[in-house]
C-alpha distance (Angstrom), angle and dihedral (degrees) to the residues before:
residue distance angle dihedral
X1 . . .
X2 3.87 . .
X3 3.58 124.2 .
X4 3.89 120.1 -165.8
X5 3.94 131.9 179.9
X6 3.90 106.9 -155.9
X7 3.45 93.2 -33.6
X8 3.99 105.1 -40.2
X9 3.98 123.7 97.5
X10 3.65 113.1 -97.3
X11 3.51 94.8 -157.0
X12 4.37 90.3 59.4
X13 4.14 85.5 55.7
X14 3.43 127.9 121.6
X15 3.98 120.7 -113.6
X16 3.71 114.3 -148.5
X17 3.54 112.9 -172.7
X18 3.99 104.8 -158.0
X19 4.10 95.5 -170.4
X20 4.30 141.7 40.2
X21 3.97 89.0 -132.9
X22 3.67 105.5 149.4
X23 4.00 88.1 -133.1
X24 3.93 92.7 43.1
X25 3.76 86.7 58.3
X26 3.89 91.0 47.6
X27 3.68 87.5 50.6
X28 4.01 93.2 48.7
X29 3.39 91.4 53.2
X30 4.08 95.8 48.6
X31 4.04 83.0 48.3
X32 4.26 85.7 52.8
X33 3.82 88.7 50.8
X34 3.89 105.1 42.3
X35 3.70 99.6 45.3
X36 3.91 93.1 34.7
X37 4.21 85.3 -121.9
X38 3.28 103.0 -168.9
X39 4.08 134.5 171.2
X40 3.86 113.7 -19.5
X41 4.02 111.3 -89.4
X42 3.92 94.0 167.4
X43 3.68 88.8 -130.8
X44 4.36 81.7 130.1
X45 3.88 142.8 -35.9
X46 3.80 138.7 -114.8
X47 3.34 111.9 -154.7
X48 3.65 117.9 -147.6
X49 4.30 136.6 -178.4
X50 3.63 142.5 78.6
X51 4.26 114.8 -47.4
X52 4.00 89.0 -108.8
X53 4.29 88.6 55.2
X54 3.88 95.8 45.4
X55 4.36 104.9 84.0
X56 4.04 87.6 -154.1
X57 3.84 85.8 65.3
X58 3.97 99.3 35.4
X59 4.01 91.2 146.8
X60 2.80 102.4 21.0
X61 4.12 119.3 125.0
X62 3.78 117.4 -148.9
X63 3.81 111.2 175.7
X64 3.89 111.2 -130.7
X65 3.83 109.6 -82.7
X66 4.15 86.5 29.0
X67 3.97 110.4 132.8
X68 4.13 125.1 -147.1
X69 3.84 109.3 -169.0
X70 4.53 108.2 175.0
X71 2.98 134.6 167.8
X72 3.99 117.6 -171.6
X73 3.91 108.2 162.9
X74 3.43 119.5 -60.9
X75 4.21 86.1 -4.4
X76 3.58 122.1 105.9
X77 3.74 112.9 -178.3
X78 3.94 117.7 -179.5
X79 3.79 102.3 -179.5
X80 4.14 131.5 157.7
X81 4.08 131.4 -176.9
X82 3.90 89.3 -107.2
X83 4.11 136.2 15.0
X84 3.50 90.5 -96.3
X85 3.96 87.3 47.6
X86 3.94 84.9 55.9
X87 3.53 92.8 44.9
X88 4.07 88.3 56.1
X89 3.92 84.8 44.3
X90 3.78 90.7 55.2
X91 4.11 91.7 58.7
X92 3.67 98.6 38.5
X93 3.77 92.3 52.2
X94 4.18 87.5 46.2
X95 3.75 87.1 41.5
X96 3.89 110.2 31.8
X97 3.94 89.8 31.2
X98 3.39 106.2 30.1
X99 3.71 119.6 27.2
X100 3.30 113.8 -100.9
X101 4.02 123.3 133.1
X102 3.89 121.3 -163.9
X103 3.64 105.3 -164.3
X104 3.67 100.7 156.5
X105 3.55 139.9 6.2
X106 4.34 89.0 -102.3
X107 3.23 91.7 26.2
X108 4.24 128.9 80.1
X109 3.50 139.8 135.3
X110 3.56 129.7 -148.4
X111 4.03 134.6 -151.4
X112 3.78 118.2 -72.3
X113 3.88 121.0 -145.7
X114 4.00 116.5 -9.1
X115 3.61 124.9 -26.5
X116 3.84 109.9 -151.4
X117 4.03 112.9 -162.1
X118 3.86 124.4 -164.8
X119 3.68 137.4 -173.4
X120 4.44 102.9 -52.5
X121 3.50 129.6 164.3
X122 3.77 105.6 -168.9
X123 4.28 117.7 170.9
X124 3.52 126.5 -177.3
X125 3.93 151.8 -174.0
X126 3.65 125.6 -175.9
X127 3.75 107.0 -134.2
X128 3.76 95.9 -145.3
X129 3.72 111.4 66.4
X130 4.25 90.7 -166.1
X131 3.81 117.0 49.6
X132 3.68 120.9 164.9
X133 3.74 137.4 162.8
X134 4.02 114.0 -161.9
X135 4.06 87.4 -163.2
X136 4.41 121.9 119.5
X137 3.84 85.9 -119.3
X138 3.89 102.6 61.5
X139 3.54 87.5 93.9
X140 4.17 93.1 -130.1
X141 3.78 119.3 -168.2
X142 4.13 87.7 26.7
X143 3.87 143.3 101.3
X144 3.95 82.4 -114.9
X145 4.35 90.5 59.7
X146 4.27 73.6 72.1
X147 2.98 107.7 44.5
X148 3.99 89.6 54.9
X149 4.05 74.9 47.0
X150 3.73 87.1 -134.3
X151 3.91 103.9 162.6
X152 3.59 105.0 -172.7
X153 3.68 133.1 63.1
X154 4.03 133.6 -169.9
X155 4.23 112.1 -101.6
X156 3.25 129.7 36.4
X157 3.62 103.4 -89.1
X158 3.64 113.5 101.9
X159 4.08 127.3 -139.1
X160 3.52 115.9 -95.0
X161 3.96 120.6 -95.6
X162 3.73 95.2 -112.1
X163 4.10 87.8 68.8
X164 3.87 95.3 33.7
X165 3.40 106.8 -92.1
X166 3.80 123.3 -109.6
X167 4.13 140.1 -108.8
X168 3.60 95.8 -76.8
X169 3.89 125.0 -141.8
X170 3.57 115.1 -160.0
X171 3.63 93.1 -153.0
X172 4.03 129.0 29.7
X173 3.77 112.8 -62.9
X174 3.60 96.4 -104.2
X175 3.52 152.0 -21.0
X176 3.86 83.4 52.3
X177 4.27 95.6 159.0
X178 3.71 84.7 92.8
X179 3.50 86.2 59.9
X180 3.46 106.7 41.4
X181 3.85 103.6 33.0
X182 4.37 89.7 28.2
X183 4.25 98.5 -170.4
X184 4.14 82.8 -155.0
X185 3.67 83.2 73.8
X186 3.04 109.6 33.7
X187 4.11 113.9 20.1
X188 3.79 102.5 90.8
X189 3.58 101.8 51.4
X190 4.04 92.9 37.5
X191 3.74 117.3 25.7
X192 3.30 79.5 156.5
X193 3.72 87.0 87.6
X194 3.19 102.6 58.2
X195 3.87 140.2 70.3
X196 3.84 119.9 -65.1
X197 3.86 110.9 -150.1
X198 3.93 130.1 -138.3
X199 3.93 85.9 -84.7
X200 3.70 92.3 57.2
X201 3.41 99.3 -107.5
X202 3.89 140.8 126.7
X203 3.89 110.8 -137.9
X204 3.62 128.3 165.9
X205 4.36 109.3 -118.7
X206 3.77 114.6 -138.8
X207 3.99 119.9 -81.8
X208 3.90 90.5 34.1
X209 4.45 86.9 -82.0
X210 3.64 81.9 140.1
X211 4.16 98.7 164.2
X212 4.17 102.3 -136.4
X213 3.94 125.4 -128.2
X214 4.22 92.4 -98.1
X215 3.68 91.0 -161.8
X216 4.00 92.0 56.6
X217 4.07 102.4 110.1
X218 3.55 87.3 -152.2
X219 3.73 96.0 59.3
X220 3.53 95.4 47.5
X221 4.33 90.8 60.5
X222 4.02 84.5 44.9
X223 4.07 91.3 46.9
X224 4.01 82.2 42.4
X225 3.65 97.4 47.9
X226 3.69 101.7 41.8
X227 3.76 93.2 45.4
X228 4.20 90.5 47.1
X229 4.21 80.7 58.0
X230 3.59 91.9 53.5
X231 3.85 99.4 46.2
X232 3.86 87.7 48.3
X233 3.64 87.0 57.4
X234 3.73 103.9 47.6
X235 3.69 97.5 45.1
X236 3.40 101.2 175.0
X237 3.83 94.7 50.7
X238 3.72 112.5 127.6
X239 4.00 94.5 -173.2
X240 3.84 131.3 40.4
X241 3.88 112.5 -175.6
X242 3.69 119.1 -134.3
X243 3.72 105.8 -168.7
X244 3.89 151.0 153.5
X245 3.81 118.9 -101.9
X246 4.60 113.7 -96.0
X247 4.17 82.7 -96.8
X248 3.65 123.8 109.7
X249 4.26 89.0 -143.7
X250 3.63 114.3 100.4
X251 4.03 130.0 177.6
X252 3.87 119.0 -67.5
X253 3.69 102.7 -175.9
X254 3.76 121.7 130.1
X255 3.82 94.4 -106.9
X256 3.88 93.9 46.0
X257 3.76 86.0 40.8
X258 3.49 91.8 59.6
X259 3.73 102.6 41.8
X260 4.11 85.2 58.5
X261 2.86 98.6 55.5
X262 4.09 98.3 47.3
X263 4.29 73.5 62.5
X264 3.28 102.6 38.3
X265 3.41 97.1 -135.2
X266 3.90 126.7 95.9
X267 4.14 74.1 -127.7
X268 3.83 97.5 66.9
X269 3.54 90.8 100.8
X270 3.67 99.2 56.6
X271 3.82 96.5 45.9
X272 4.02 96.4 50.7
X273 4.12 86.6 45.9
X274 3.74 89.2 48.3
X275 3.91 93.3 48.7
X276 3.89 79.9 57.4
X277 3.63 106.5 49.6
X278 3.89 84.3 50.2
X279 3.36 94.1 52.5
X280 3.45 106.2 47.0
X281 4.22 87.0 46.6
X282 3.68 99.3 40.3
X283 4.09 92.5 90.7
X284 3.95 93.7 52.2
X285 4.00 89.4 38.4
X286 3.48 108.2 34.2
X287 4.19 92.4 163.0
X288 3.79 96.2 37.1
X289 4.10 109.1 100.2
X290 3.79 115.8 -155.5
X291 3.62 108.3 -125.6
X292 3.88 127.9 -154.6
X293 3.97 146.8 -179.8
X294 3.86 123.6 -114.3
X295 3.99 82.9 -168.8
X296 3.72 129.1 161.0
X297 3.50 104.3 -54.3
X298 3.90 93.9 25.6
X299 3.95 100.3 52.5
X300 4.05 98.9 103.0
X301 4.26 97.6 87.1
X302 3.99 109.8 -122.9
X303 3.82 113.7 -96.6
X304 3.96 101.1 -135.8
X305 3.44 102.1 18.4
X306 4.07 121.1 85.3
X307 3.59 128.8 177.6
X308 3.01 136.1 -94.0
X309 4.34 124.3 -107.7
X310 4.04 87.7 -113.0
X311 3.66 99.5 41.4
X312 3.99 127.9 85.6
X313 3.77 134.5 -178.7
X314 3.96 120.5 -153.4
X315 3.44 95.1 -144.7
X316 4.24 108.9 -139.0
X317 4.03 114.9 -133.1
X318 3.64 88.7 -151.6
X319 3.82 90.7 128.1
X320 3.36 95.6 51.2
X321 3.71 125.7 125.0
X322 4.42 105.1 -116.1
X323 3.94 87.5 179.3
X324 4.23 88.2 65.6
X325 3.80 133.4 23.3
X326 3.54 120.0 -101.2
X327 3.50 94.9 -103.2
X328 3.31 96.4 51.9
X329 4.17 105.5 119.6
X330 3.98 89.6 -158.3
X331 3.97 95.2 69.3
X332 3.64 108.8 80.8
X333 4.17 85.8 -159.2
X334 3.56 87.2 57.9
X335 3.73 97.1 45.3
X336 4.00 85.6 58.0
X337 3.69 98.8 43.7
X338 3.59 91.7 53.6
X339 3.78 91.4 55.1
X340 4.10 90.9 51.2
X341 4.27 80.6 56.0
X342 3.73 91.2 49.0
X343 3.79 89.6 42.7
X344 3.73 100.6 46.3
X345 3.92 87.6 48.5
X346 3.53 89.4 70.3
X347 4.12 97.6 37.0
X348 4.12 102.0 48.9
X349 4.06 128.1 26.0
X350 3.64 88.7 -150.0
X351 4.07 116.1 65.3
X352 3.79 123.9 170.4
X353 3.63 128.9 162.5
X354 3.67 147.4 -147.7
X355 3.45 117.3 -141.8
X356 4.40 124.6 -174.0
X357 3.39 121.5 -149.7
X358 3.89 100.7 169.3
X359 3.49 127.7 75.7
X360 4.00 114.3 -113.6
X361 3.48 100.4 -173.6
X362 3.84 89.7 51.2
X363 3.90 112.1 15.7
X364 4.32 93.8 -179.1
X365 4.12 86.5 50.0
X366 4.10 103.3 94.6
X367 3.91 106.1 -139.0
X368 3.84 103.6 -134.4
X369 4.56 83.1 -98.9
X370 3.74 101.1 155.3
X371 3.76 106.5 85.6
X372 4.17 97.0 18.7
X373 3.86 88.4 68.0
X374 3.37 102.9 65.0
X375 3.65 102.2 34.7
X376 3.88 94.7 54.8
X377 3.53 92.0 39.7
X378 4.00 79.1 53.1
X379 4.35 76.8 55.0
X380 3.63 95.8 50.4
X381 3.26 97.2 50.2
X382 4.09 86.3 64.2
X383 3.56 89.5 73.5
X384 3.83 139.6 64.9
X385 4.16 90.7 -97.1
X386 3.73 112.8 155.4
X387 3.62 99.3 -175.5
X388 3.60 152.1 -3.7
X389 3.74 152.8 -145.6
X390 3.66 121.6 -153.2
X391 4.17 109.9 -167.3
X392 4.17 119.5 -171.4
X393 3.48 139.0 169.5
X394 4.19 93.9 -41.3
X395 3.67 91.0 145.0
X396 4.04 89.4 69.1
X397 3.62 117.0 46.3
X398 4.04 106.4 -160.1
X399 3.75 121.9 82.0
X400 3.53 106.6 -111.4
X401 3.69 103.0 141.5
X402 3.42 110.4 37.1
X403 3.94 93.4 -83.0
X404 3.80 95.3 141.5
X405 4.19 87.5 60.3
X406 3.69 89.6 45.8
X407 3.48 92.9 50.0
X408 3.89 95.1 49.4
X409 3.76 89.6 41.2
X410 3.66 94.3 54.2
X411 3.84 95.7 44.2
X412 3.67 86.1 59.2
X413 3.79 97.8 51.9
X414 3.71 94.7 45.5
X415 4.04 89.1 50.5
X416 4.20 87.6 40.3
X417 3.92 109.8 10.9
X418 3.84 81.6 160.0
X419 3.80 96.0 66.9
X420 3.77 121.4 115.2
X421 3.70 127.0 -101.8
X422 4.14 86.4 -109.6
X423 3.26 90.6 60.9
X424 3.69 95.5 45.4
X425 3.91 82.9 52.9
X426 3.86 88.4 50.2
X427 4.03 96.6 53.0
X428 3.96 94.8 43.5
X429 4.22 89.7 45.6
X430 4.07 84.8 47.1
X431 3.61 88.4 49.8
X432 3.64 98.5 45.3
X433 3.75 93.7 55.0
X434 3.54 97.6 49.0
X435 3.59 100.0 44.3
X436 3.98 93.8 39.9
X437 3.93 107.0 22.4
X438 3.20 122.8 -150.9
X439 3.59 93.4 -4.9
X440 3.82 93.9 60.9
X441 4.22 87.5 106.3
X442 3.76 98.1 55.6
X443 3.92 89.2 51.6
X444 3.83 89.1 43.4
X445 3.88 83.7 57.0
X446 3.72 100.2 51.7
X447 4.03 84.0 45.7
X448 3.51 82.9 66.6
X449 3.99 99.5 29.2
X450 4.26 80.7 65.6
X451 3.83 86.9 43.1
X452 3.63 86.7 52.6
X453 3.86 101.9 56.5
X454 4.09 115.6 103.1
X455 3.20 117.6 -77.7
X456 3.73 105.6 -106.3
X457 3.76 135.8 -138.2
X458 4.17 92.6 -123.3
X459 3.79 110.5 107.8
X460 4.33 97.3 -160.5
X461 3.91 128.7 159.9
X462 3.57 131.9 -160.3
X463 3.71 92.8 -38.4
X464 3.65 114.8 61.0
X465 3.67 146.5 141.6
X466 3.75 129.7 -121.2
X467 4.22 85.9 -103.3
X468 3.58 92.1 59.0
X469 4.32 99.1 43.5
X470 4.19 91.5 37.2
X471 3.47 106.5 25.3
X472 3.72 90.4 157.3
X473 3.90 87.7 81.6
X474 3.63 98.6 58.1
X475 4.20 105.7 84.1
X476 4.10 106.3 -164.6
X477 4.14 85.2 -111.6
X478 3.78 94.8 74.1
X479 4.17 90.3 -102.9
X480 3.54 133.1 112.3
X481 3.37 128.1 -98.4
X482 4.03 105.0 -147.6
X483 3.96 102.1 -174.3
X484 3.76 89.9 105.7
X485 3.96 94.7 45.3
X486 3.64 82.4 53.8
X487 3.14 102.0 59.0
X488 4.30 99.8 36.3
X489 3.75 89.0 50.8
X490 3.73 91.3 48.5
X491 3.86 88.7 49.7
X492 3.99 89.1 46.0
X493 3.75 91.2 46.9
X494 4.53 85.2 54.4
X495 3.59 90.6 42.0
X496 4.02 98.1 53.6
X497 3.73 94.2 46.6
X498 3.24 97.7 51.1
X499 4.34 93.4 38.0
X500 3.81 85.8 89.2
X501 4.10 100.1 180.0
X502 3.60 92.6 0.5
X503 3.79 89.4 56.9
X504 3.89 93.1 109.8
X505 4.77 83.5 63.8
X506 3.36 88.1 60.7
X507 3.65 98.2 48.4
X508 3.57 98.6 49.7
X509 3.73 92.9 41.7
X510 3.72 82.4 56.8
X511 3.59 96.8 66.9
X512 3.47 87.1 77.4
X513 3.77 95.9 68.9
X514 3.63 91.9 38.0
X515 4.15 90.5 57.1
X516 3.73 79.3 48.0
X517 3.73 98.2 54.2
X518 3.75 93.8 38.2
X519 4.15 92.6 50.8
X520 4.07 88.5 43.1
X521 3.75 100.1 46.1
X522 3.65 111.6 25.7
X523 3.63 100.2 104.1
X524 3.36 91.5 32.8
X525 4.21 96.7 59.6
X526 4.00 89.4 37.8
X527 3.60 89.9 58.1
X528 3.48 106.6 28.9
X529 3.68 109.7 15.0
X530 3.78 127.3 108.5
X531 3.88 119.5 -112.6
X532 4.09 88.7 -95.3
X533 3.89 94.8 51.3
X534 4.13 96.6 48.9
X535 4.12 73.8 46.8
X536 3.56 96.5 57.1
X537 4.04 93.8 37.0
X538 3.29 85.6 52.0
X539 3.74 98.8 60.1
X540 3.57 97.1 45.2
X541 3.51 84.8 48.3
X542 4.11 92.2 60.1
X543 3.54 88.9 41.4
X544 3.61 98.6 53.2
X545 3.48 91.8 49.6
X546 4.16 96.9 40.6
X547 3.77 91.3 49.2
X548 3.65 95.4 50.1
X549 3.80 105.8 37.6
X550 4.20 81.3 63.0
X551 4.36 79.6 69.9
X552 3.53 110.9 84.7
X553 3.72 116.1 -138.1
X554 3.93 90.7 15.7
X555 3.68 106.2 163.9
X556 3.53 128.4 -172.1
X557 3.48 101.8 -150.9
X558 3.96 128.9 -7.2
X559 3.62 93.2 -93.0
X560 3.69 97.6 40.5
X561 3.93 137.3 65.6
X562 4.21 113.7 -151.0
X563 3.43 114.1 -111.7
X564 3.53 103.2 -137.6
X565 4.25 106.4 -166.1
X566 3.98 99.8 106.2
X567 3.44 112.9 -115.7
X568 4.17 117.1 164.3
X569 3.90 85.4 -172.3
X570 3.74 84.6 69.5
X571 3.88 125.3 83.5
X572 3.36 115.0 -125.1
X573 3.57 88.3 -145.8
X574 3.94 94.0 63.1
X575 4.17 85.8 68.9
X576 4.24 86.4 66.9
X577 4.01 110.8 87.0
């Protein structure tokens, strides 16, 4: 690998750091390592620091996470509006410029052959200003969580300076009522507190995510006091999440009762207590925003009630149709989500979202990702979002249906959601090869095989069954239709002999399709299959089950651990719940 810049090798430049910024340094060193910088030879210079330390941009404004890549003869400048901005400067001029490709955090690629660089001047701002992916392959609390420029991690504990820090949450990043208003402290003397269901009752929901009475004065001064505490001890927090507990209950008292239905949404409550905790901390915490969960029951925007300038909602898509695109007029679950977007752009100043792209009621079942991505990022991007979460599979760590790509894939579109769909192609095809060799284009091909099936007439979110993803395998006697498992394994069978050293990818990728066969045509092969087919089931039944129990904390689904004795006389399907 040889790297030139008009003629002169990059790697005999100069690096002149122009500032002490923890990240800047982190970035100067990444710069020593990737272009093998070694002693000055003044054959050029890369100029590296923060906008306000570089003279050429004396100024100049770049806003925090803002990138300046130039190249002006022998004059490299890599420059950003903060040290994190620098830091993201660093790896788009190693990746953009260069060559490089970080796809995962033991897994990069560097430039073939000779890279020749001429005069560029390339500057730019990420348009969301929170990006997050809750996925095992996001490489959190390492170099490579920036170079996927992710900025946001789960917890309130922020990264260290020396990789740029993170958005920082003072409290958790949501469902934070279990925090603030914990019923383990204070249920038994003061049910009162808490939420009274349609019986008229106050009960205490499993895992202490008690939802509280939000029209109880007295819980609003403890909400108020505890989260005051908090903020004063995470100073530099810029949100604080005010949320409703991961339970689908919510209060049923008159006065609650009353209040929703002034909204018309079971969420009234929430947003009119929210408005209040923001109000009564905005004078104290004048850069904190108040951040809150349209969430299941909660989704529908209030009527009345808008938000207030320093409060946000991150608006989850767990309503949303995964069988058709967002924009697709056809899905009536699409149709209504897009009015809650068009709704909530008139009620808050400040939307985020939450998007799933894993499948909770079946983590090894692949949901049909590739192509959805992009075009309802393409969606998104139609409204005033300012920043988004993307959460996978992070309850199971090994890659067994395609979560490394999604990961990558969504890093890229919450850094760029404005790229086009070639480029899309061109990252996942990059990925592909490096991850699975020279197999990569027989996987890329049953991507699109899956992609290719008919549409069907199942609306399903991120909690579906192998009917509703591949309904192509379900015939209308009860048997199996196997054309499709045909034609994946035959594309699996390609792809792992020609894998070489990345053989062991394939394999574990293909444990997907084997859950799938073994969920679709169990039943089917015990009661209809010939001695050699229950045979064969069988086997990828034990191996399924062998490979996986050697994962610790595999789950199955996210209510469910995976059993992992063998045992063919057990459905596979009695593990989802």
């Amino acid at each position: 690998m040889e790297i030139y810049v008009n003629g002169h090798d990059l790697s005999a430049f100069s690096l002149c750091v122009q500032s002490g910024d923890p990240a800047v340094l982190t970035a100067a060193g990444e710069l020593r390592h990737y272009l093998g910088l070694g002693a000055e030879s003044g054959e050029g210079t890369i100029f590296l620091g923060c906008a306000q330390d570089l003279p050429e941009l004396a100024g100049e404004t770049l806003a925090e996470e803002e990138i300046y890549l130039r190249i002006d003869g022998t004059r490299v400048t890599v420059a950003g509006g903060s040290g994190r901005g620098v830091l993201y400067a660093a790896y788009e001029f190693l990746e953009r410029l260069c060559g490089w490709r970080f796809f995962m955090p033991a897994l990069e690629t560097a430039p073939k052959g000779t890279v020749r660089l001429t005069g560029c001047e390339y500057v730019y701002c990420p348009p969301f200003d929170y990006r997050m992916n809750l996925t095992p392959y996001a490489g959190e609390g390492t170099a490579h969580f920036q170079k996927r420029h992710l900025n946001a991690k789960w917890g309130s504990e922020p990264l260290p300076d020396s990789v740029g820090g993170s958005v920082v949450y003072a409290t958790n990043n949501a469902h934070t009522f279990r925090d603030l208003l914990p019923d383990s402290v204070y249920f038994d003397e003061h049910p009162e507190y808490f939420a009274m269901n349609e019986a008229g009752e106050r009960v205490r929901a499993p895992n202490h995510d008690t939802q509280p009475c939000l029209t109880n004065p007295e819980v609003f001064s403890i909400v108020l006091e505890n989260l005051r505490k908090t903020l004063r001890e995470h100073p530099n927090a810029r949100f604080a999440s005010v949320s409703q507990n991961d339970v689908p209950e919510f209060c049923h008292c008159p006065a609650c009762t009353r209040v929703n239905a002034e909204e018309e949404t079971d969420g009234g409550t929430i947003y009119r207590f929210v408005n209040r905790i923001a109000a009564a901390l905005a004078d104290e915490f004048p850069r904190v925003t108040f951040d809150t969960l349209p969430y299941v029951y909660s989704t529908k925007p209030p009527a009345h009630e808008t938000l207030a300038e320093n409060v946000s909602v991150r608006l989850c898509l767990m309503d949303t149709c995964r069988e058709h695109t967002l924009s697709d007029e056809s899905c009536p679950y699409n149709r209504k989500m897009r009015e809650y977007f068009r709704n909530w752009t008139g009620k808050c100043q400040n939307l985020y979202l939450w998007d799933y792209t894993a499948n909770f009621k079946n983590y090894p079942i692949s949901l049909p990702n590739f192509k959805l991505l992009y075009q309802n990022m393409k969606r998104y991007r139609c409204f005033p979002v300012k920043g988004m979460l993307y959460q996978g599979a992070h309850t199971t760590d090994p890659d067994i249906e395609f979560g490394t790509l999604w990961a990558y894939l969504q890093s890229k579109l919450l850094w760029e959601p404005d790229m086009d769909y070639a480029e899309y192609l061109t990252c996942a095809k990059e990925f592909l090869h490096a991850y699975y060799g020279a197999g990569w284009t027989y996987l890329y091909d049953y991507l699109m095989l899956v992609l290719q099936q008919p549409s069907s007439d199942y609306h399903y979110g991120p909690s579906a069954t192998c009917e509703q993803i591949l309904p192509m395998l379900h015939r209308p006697d009860g048997r199996t239709d196997r054309t499709f498992l045909r034609d994946a394994n035959r594309l699996f069978d390609l792809a792992e002999r020609a894998a070489g050293a990345q053989r062991e990818n394939v394999q574990r990728t293909r444990l997907h399709l084997i859950w799938y066969e073994l969920c679709t045509t169990y039943r089917d092969v015990r009661e209809h299959g010939s001695a050699s087919e229950v045979a064969a089931l069988r086997e990828k039944y034990r191996v399924f089950v062998e490979t996986v129990g050697r994962w610790p904390g595999f789950r199955i689904s996210e209510g469910a651990a995976f059993d992992a004795a063998f045992d063919f006389d057990r459905d596979p399907n009695d593990f989802i719940r």
